[in-house]
N, CA, C and O atoms as a Tinker XYZ file with bonds, in Angstrom:
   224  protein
     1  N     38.587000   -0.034000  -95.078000    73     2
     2  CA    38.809000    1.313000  -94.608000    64     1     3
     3  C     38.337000    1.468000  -93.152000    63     2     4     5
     4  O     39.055000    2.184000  -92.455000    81     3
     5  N     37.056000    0.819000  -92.465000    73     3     6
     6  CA    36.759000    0.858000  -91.396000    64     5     7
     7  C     37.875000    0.240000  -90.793000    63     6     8     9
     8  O     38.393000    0.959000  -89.939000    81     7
     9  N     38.389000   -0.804000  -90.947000    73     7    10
    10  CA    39.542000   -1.098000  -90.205000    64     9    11
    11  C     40.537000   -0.167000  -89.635000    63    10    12    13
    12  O     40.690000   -0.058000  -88.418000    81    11
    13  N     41.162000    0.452000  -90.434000    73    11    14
    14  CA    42.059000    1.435000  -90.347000    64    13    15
    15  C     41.901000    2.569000  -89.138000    63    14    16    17
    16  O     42.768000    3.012000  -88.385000    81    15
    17  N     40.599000    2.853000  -89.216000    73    15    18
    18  CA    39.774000    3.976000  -88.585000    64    17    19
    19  C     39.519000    3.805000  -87.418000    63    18    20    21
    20  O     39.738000    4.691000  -86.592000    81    19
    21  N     38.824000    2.229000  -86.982000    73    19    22
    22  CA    37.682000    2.185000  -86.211000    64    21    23
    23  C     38.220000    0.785000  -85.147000    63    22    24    25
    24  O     38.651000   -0.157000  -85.813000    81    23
    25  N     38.231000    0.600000  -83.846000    73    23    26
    26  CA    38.330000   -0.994000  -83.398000    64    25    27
    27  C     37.060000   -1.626000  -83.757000    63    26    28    29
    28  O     36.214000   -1.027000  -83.094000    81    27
    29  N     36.507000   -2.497000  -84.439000    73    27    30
    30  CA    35.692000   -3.395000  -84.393000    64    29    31
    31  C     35.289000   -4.765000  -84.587000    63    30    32    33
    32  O     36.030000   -5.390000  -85.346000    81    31
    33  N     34.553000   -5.243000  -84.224000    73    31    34
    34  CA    34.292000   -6.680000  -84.555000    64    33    35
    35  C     33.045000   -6.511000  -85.522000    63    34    36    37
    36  O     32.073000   -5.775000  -85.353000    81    35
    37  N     33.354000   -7.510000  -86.747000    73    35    38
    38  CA    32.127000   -7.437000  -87.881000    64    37    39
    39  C     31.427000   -9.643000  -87.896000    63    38    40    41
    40  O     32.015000  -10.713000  -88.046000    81    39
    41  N     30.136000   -9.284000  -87.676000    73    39    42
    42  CA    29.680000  -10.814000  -87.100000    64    41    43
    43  C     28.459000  -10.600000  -88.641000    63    42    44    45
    44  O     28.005000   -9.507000  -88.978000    81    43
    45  N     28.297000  -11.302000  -89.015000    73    43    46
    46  CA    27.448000  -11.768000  -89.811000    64    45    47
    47  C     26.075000  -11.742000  -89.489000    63    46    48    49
    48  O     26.008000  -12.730000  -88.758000    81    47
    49  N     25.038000  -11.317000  -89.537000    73    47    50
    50  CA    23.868000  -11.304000  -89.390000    64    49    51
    51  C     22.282000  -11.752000  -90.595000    63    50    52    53
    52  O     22.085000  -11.433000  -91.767000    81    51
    53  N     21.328000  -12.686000  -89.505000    73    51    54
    54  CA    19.959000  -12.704000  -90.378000    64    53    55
    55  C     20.257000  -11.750000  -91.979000    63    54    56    57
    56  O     20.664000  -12.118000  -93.081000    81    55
    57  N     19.948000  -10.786000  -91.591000    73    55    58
    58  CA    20.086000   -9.690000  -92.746000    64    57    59
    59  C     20.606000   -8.902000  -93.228000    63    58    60    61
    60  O     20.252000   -8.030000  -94.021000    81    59
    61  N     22.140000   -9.324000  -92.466000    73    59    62
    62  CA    22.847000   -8.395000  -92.941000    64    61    63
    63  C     24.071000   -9.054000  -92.147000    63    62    64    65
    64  O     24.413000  -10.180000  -91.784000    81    63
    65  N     24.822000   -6.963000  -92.034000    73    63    66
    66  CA    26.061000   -7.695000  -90.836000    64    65    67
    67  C     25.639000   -6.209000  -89.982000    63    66    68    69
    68  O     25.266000   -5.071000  -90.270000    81    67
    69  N     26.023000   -7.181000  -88.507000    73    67    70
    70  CA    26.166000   -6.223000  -87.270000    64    69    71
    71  C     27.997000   -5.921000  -87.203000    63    70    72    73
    72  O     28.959000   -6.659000  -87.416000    81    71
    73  N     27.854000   -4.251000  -86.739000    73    71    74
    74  CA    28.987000   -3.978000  -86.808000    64    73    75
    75  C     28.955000   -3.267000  -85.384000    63    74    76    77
    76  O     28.252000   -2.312000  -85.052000    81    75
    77  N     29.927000   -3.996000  -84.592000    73    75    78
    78  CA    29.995000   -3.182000  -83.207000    64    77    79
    79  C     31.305000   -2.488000  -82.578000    63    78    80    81
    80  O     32.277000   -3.032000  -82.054000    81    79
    81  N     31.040000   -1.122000  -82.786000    73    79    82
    82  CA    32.768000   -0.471000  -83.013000    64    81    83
    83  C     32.470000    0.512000  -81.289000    63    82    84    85
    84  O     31.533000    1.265000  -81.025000    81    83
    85  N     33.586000    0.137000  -80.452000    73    83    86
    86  CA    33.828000    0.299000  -79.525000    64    85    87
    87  C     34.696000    1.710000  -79.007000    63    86    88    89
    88  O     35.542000    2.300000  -79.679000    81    87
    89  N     34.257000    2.056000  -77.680000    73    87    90
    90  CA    34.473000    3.612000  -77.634000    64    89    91
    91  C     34.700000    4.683000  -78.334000    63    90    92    93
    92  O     35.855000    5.080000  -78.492000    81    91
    93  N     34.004000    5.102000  -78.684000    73    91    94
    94  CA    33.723000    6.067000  -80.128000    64    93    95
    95  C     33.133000    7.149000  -79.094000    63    94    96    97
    96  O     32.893000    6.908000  -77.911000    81    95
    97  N     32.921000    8.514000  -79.810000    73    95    98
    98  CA    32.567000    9.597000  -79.552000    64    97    99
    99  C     31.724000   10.114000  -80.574000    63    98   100   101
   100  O     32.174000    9.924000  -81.704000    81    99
   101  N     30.330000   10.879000  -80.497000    73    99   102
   102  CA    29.894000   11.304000  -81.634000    64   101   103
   103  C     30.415000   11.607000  -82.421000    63   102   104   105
   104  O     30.014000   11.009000  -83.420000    81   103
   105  N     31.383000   12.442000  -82.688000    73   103   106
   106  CA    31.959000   12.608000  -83.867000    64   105   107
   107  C     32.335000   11.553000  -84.587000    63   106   108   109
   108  O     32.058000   11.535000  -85.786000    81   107
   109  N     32.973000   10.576000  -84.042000    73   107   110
   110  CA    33.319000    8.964000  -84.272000    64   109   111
   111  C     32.348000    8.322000  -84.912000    63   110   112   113
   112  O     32.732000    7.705000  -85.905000    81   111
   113  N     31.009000    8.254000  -84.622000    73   111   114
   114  CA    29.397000    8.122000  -84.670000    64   113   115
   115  C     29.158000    8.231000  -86.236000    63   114   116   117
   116  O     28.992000    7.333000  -87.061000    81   115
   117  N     29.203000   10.049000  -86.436000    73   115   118
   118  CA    29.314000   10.373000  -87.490000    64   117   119
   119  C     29.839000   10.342000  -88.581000    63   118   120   121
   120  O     29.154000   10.429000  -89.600000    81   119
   121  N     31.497000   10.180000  -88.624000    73   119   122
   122  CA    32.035000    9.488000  -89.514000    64   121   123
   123  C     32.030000    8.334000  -90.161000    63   122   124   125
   124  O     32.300000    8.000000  -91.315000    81   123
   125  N     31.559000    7.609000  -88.900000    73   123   126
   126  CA    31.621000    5.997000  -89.269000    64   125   127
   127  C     30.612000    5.799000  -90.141000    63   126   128   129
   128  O     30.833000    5.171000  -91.176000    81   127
   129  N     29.139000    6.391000  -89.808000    73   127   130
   130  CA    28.076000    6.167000  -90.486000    64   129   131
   131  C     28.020000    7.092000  -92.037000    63   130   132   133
   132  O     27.233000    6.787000  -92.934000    81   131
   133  N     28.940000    8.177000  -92.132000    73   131   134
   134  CA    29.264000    9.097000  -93.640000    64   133   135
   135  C     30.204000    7.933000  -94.368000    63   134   136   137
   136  O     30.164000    7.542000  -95.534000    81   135
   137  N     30.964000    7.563000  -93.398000    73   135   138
   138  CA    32.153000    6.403000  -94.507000    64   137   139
   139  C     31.022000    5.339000  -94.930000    63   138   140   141
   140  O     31.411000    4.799000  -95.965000    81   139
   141  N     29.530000    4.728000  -94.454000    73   139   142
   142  CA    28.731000    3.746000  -94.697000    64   141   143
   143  C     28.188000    4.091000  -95.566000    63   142   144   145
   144  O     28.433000    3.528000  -96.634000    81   143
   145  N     27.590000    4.744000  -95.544000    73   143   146
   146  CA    26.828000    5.263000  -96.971000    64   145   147
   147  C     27.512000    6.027000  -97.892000    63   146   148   149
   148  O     26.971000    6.236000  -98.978000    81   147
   149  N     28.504000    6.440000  -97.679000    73   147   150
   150  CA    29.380000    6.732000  -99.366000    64   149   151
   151  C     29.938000    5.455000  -99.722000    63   150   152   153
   152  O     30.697000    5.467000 -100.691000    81   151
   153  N     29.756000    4.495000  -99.222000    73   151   154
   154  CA    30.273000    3.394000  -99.901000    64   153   155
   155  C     29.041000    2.515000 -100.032000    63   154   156   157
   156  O     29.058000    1.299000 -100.220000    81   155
   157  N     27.669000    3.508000  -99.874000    73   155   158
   158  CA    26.633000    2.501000 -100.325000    64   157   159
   159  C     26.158000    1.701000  -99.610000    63   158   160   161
   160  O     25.540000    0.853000 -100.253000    81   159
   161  N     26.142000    1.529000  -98.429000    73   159   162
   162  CA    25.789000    0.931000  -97.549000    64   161   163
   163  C     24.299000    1.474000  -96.702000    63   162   164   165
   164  O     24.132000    2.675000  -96.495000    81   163
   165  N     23.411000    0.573000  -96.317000    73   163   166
   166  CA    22.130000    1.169000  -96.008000    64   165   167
   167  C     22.772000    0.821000  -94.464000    63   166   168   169
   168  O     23.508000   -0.137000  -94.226000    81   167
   169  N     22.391000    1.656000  -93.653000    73   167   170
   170  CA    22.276000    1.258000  -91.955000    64   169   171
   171  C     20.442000    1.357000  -91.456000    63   170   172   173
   172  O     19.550000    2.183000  -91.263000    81   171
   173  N     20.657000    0.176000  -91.441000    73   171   174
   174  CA    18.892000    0.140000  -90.844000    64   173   175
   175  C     18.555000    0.002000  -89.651000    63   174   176   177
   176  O     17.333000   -0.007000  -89.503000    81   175
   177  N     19.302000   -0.141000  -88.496000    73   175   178
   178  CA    19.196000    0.143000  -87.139000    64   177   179
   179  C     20.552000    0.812000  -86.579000    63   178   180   181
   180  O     21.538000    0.263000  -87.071000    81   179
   181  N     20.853000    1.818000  -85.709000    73   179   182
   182  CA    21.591000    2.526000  -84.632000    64   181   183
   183  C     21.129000    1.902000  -83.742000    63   182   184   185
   184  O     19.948000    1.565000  -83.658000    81   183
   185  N     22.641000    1.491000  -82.383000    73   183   186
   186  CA    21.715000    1.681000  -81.402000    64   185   187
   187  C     23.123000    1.873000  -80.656000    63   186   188   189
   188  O     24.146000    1.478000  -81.215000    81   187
   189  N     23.177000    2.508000  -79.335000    73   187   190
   190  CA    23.827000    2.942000  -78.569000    64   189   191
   191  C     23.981000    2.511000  -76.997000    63   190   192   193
   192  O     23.319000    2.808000  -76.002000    81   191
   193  N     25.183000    1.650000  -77.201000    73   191   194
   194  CA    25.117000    1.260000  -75.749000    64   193   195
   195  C     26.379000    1.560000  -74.594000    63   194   196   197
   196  O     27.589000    1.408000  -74.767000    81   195
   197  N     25.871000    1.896000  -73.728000    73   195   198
   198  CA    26.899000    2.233000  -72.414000    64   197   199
   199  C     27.807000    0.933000  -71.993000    63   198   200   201
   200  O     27.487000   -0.234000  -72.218000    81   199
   201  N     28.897000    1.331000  -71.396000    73   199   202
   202  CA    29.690000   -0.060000  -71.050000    64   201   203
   203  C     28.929000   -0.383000  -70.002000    63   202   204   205
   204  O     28.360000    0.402000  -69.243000    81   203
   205  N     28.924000   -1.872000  -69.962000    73   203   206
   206  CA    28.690000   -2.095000  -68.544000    64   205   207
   207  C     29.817000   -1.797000  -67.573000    63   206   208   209
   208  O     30.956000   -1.854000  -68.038000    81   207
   209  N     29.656000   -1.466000  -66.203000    73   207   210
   210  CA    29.912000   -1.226000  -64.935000    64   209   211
   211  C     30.390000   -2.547000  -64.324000    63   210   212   213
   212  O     29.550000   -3.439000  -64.216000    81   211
   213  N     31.397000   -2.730000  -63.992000    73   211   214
   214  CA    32.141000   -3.867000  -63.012000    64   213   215
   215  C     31.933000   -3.521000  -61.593000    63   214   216   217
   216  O     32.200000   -2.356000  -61.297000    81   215
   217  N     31.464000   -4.380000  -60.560000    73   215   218
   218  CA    30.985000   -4.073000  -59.383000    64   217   219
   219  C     32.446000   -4.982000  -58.816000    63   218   220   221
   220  O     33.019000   -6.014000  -59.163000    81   219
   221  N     32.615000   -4.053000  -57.880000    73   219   222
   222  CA    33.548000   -4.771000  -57.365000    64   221   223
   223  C     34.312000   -3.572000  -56.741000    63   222   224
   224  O     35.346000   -3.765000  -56.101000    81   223
């Protein structure tokens, strides 16, 4: 279902899986993380990052 919804890449992680879903908007934020836990899913770290900047 995240597929459908969301662009992301899903990588396997130590303890889990990192899921890194690209230009999103809070609202985007929010959904993504309501679709995670109604399907049971714990999220044990957020974190929020800015694009990097191309100099040039």
């Amino acid at each position: 279902m995240i597929r459908t919804r969301f662009d992301h890449v899903s990588t396997p992680g130590a303890d889990g899986t990192v899921l890194i879903v690209g230009n999103v908007d809070q609202t985007s934020v929010r959904a993504l993380l309501i679709l995670l836990w109604d399907t049971g899913h714990d999220v044990l770290i957020f974190e929020e990052r800015q694009p990097e900047q191309r100099m040039g």
